[in-house]
VOPAGU-2260 file (C-alpha; in pm, 1 decimal, decimal comma):
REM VOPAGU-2260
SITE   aa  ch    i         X         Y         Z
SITE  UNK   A    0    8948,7   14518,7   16205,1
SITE  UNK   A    1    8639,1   14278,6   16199,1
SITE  UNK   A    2    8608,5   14325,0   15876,2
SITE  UNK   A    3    8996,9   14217,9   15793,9
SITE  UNK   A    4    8943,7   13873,6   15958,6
SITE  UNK   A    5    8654,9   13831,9   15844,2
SITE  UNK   A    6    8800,5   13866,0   15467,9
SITE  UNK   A    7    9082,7   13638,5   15626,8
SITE  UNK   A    8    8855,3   13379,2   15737,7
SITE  UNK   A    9    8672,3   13369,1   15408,4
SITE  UNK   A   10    8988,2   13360,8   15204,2
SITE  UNK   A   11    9071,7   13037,4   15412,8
SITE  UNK   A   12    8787,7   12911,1   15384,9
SITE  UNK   A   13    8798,9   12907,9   14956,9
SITE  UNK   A   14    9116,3   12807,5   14935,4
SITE  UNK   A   15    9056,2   12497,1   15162,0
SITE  UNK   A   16    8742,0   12430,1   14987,4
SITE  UNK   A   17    8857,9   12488,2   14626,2
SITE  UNK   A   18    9163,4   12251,4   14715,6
SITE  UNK   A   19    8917,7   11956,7   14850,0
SITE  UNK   A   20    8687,5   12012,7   14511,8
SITE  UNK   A   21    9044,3   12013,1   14311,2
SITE  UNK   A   22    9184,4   11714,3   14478,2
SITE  UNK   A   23    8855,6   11538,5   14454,0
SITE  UNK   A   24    8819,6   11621,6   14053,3
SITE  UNK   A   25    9171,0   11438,3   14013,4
SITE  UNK   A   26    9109,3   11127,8   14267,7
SITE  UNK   A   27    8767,9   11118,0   14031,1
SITE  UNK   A   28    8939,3   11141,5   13692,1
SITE  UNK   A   29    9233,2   10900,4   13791,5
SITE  UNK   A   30    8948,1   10652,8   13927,6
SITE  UNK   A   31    8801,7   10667,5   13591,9
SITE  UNK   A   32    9107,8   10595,0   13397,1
SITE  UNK   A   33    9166,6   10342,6   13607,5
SITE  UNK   A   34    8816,2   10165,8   13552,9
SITE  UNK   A   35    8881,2   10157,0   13175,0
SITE  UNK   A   36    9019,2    9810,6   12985,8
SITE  UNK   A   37    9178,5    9774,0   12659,1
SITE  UNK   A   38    8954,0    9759,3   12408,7
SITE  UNK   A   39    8740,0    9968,5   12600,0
SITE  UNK   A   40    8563,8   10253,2   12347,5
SITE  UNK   A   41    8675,4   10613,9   12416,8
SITE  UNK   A   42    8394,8   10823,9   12580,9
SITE  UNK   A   43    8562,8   11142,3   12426,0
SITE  UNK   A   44    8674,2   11010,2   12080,6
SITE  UNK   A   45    8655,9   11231,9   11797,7
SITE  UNK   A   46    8743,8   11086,8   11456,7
SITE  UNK   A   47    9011,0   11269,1   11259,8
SITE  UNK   A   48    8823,7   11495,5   10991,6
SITE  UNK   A   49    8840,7   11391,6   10615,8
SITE  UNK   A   50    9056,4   11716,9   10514,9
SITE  UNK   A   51    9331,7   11586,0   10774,1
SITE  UNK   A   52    9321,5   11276,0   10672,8
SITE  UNK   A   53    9380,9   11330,6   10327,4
SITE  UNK   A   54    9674,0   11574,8   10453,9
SITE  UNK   A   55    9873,2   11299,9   10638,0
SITE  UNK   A   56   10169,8   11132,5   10453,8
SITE  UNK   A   57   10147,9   10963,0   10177,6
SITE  UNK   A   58    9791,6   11015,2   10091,4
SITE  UNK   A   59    9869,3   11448,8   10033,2
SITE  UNK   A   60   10148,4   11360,7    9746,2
SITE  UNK   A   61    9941,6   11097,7    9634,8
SITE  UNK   A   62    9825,1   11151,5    9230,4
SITE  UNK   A   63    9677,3   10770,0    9258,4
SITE  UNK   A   64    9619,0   10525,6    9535,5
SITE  UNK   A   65    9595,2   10132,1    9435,0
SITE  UNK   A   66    9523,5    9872,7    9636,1
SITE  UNK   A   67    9668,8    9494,1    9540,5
SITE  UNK   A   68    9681,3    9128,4    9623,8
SITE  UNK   A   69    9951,9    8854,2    9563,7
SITE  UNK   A   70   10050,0    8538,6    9689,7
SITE  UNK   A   71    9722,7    8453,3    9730,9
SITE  UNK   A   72    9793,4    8103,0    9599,4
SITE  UNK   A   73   10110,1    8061,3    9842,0
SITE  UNK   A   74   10095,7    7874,9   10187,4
SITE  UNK   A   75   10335,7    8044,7   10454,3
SITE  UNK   A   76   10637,0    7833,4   10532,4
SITE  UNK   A   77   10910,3    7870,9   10779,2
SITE  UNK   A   78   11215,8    8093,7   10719,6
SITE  UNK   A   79   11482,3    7846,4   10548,1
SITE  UNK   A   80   11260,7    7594,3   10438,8
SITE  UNK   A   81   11408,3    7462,4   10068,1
SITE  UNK   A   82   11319,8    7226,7    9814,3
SITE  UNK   A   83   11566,1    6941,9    9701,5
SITE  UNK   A   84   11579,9    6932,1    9367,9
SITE  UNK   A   85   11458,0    6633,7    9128,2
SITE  UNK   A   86   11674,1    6374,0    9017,9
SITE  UNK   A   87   11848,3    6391,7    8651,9
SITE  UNK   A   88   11588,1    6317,3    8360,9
SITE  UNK   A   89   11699,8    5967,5    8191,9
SITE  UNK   A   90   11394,5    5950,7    7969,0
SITE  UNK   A   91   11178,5    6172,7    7765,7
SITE  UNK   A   92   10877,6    6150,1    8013,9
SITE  UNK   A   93   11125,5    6221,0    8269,4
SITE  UNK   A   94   11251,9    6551,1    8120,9
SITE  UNK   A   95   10910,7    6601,7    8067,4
SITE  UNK   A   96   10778,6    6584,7    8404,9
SITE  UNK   A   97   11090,5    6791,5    8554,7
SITE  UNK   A   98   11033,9    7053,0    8325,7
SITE  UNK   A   99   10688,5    7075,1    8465,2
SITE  UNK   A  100   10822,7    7021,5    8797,8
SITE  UNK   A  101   11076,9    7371,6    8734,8
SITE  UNK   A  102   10774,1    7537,8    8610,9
SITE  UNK   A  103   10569,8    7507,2    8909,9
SITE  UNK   A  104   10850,3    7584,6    9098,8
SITE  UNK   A  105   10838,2    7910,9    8947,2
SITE  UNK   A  106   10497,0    8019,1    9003,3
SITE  UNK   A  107   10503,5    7918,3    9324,7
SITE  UNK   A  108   10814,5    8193,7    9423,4
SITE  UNK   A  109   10726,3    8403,0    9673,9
SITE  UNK   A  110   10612,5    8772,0    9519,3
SITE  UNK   A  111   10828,1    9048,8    9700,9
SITE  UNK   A  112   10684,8    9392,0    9658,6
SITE  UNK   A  113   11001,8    9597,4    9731,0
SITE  UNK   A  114   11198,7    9380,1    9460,9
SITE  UNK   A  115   10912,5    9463,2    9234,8
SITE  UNK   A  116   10865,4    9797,9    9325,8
SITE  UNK   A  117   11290,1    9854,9    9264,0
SITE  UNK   A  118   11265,7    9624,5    8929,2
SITE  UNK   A  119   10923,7    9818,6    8792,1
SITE  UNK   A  120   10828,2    9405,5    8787,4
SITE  UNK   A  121   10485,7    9386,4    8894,6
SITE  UNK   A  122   10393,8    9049,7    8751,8
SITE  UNK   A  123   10343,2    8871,5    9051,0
SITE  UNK   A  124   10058,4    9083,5    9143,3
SITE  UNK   A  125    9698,6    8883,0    9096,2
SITE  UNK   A  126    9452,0    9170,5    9205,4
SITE  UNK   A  127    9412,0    9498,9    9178,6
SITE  UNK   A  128    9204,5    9800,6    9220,2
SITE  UNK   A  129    9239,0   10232,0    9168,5
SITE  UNK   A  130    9018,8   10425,1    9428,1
SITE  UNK   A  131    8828,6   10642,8    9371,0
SITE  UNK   A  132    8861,3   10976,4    9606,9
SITE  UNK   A  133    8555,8   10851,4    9774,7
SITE  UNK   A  134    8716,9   10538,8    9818,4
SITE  UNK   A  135    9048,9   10653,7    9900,0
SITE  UNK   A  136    8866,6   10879,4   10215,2
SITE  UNK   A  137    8722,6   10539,5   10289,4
SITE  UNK   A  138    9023,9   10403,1   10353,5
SITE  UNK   A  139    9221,3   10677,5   10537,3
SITE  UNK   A  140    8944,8   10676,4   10792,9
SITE  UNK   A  141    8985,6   10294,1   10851,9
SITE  UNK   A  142    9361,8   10362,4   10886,2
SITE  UNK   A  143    9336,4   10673,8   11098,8
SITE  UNK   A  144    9038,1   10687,5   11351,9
SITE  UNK   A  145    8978,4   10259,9   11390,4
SITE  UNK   A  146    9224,7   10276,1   11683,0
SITE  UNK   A  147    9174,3   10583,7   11834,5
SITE  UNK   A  148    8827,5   10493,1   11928,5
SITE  UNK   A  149    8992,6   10213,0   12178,5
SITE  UNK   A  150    9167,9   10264,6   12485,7
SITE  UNK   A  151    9492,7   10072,9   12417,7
SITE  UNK   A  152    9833,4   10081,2   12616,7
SITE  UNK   A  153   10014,1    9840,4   12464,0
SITE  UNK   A  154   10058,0    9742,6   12047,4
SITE  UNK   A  155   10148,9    9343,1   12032,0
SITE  UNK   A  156   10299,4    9206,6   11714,9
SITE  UNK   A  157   10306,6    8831,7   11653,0
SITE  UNK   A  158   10612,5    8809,5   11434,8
SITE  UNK   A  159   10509,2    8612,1   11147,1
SITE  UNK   A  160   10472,8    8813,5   10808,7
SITE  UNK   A  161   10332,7    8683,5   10475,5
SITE  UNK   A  162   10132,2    8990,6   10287,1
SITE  UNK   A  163    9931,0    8917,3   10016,9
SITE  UNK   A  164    9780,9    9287,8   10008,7
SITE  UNK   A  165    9883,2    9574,9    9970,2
SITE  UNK   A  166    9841,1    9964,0    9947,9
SITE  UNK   A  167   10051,5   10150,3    9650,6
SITE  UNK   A  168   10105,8   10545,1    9644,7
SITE  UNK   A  169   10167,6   10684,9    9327,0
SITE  UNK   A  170   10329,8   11021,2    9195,2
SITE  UNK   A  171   10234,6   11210,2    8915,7
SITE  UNK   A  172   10473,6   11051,8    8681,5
SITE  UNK   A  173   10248,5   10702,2    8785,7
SITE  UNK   A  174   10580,3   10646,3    9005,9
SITE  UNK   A  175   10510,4   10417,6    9367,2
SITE  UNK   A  176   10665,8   10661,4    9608,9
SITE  UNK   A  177   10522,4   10460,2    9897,3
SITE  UNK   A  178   10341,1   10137,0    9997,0
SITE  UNK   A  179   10194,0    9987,4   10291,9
SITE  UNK   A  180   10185,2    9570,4   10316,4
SITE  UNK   A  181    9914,4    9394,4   10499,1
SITE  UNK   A  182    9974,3    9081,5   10657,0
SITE  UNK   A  183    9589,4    8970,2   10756,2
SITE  UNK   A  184    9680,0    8642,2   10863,6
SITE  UNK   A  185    9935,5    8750,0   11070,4
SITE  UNK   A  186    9763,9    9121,2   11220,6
SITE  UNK   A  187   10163,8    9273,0   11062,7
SITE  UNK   A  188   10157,5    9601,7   10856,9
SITE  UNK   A  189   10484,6    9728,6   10728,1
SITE  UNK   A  190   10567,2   10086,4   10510,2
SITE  UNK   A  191   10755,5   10205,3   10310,9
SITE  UNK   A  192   10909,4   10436,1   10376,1
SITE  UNK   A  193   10945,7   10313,6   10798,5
SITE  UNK   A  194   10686,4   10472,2   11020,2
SITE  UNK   A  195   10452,2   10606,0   10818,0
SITE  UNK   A  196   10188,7   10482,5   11086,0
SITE  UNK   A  197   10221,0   10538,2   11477,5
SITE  UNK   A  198   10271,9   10268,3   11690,7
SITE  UNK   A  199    9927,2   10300,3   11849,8
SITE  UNK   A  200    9748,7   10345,0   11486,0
SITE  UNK   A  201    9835,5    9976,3   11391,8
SITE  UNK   A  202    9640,5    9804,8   11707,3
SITE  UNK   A  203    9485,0    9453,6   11658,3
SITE  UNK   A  204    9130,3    9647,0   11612,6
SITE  UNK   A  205    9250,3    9784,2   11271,2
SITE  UNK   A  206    9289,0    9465,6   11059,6
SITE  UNK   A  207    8970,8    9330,7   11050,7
SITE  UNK   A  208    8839,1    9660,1   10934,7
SITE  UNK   A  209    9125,4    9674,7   10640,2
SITE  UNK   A  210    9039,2    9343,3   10550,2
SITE  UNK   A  211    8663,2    9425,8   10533,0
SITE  UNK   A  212    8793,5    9728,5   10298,9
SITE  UNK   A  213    8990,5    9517,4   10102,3
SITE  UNK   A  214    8713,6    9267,4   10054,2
SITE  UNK   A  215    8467,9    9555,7    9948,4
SITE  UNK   A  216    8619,3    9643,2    9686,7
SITE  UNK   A  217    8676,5    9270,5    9554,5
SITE  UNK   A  218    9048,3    9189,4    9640,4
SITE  UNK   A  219    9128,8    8875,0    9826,1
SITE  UNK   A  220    9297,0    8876,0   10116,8
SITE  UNK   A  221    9379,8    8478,0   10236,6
SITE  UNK   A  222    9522,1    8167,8   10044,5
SITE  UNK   A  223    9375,5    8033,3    9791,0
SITE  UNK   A  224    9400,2    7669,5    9742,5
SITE  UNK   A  225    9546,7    7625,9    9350,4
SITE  UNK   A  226    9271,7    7405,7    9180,8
């Protein structure tokens, strides 16, 4: 009979004891959280492991990985904005000057990679650059494991988008199959196709890393005043 509440007693006594330690362990860990800002690096990051990078979406059905820039020479305007056009030539000089005029027009139109992409056009593009695998593993652990070393809760946009780099999958028939579009001005990456990245994977912390990728390899990645 002692020995029965004794066992009892003991029992009680764990269970209470275990449930302190338990309830203790989560006040701790939610105290921690807690303490953290964003930004803040991640005590338990682990970065992503080249194989699994290189098995993620587009990069496995890539055959060749390119990275471009364009409108480098471009300044971002607002949505809408137009040019009037000249007045009529009424002398030689004139017609002269407005063909010039239509001619800079031209060069000046904005470069739009999914119209070139559709159109197999790609004259608009200024730079470019093949990667090697080396290179291309380079880049997948900018894209992949930059943000995961932060603590970040919420992904901010800022609207505006003018790329003038990009990133171009191809196939094995030298197809593009996908692309990714940096906008380095603006912190704005867009894919195609839609959500190739998650949300969290295209924090503020990954741009200035892409852009020191970019720059790396000799690509420019901000306007360029036309001499």
């Amino acid at each position: 009979m002692t020995s029965k509440i004794f066992i009892l007693i003991f029992s009680v006594f764990f269970i209470f004891s275990f449930g302190q330690k338990k309830k203790k362990k989560a006040v701790d860990l939610l105290s921690e959280y807690n303490s953290y800002r964003d930004g803040d690096l991640r005590k338990d990051f682990k970065p992503i492991p080249p194989q699994k990078r290189m098995a993620r979406f587009p990069f496995n059905k890539a055959a060749k990985v390119k990275i471009i820039s364009y409108n480098l020479n471009l300044k971002r305007t607002s949505a809408g904005s137009y040019t009037p056009p000249p007045p009529p030539p009424k002398t030689r000089e004139d017609s002269i000057n407005l063909t010039r005029y239509y001619d800079s027009i031209r060069k000046n139109v904005k470069f739009e990679l999914r119209e070139a992409v559709k159109h197999s056009n790609f004259e608009g593009i200024q730079e470019s650059k093949t990667l090697t695998h080396s290179e291309i593993s380079e880049l997948t652990d900018v894209i992949y494991n930059t943000c995961n070393k932060y603590y970040i809760s919420v992904v901010s946009t800022s609207g505006c988008f003018f790329p003038r780099n990009a990133i171009l999958f191809y196939d094995k028939n030298d197809e593009i199959f996908a692309h990714f579009e940096v906008c380095f001005e603006c912190s704005g990456i867009e894919s195609s196709p839609k959500k190739m990245l998650e949300p969290i994977e295209t924090c503020e912390y990954l741009y200035p890393d892409l852009e020191k990728f970019f720059k790396s390899k000799g690509l420019t990645t901000e306007y360029v005043k036309r001499k």
